[in-house]
N, C-alpha and C positions, 0 to 999 in steps of 0.2 A: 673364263671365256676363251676357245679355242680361237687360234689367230687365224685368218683367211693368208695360206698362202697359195703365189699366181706363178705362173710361168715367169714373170718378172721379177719377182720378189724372193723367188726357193731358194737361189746361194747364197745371200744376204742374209735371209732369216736363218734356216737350215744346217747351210754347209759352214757356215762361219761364227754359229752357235758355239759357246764358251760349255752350257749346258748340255746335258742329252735331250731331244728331241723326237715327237712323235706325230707323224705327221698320217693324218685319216683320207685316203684316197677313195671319194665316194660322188653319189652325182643322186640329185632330185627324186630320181625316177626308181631309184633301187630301194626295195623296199629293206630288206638289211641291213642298208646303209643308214635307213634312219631309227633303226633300233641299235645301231654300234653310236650314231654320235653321241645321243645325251652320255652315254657312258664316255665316250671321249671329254666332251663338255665338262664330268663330274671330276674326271685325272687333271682335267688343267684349273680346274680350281684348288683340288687337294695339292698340286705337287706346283701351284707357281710358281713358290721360292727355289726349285731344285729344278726343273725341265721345262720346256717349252713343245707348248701341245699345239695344233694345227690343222686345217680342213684344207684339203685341195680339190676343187671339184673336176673332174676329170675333163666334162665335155667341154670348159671353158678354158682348159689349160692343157690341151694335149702334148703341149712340150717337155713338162718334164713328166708326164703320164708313158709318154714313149722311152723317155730317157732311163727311167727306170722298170721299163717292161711288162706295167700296169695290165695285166690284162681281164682278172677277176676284181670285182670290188663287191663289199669294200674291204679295203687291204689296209693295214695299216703297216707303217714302216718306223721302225725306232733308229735313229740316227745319233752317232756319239762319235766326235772328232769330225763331223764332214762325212765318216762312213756309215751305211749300214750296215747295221749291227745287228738286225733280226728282224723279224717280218710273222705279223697275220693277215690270214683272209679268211675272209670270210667274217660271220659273226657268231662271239665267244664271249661268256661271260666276261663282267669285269675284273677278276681273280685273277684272268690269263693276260689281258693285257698290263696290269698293277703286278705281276710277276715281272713280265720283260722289261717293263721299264726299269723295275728297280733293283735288277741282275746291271743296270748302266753305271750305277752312282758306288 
């Protein structure tokens, strides 16, 4: 199960992750967005023991939706050490995301 991260919770979970991390930048309404999550949902089940997978909804957390320049979704962003490390958008098979990730470890 992908974790819910907020505007309050991103440097705690994210930036200060021992893991690599992927966090899925998407909102309700986007219809893309909800054909990329199950596919997010599926990586943070397969890869618990190794990364930390995550949903940010945008329109209730526009802080760090700006902070990181959010402006298509859904985006996802792989994070390794506190940086990002790579980025999609849009929506793309799960091959492509299950590639970047594990270009992290």
């Amino acid at each position: 199960m992908a974790l819910e991260i907020t505007d309050q919770n991103f440097d705690e979970i994210v930036l200060q992750s021992d893991k690599p991390v992927i966090v899925d930048f998407w909102a309700e309404w986007c219809g893309p967005c909800r054909m990329v999550g199950p596919i997010v949902e599926e990586i943070g089940k397969n890869y618990a023991d190794k990364a930390l997978v995550g949903k940010l909804d945008v329109d209730s957390n526009p802080g760090v939706t700006a902070r990181f320049g959010i402006r298509n979704i859904p985006t996802v962003l792989f994070f390794k050490d506190g940086e990002v490390a790579d980025k999609q958008v849009g929506a793309v098979p799960k091959s492509n995301l299950v590639n970047k990730l594990e270009a992290l470890f």
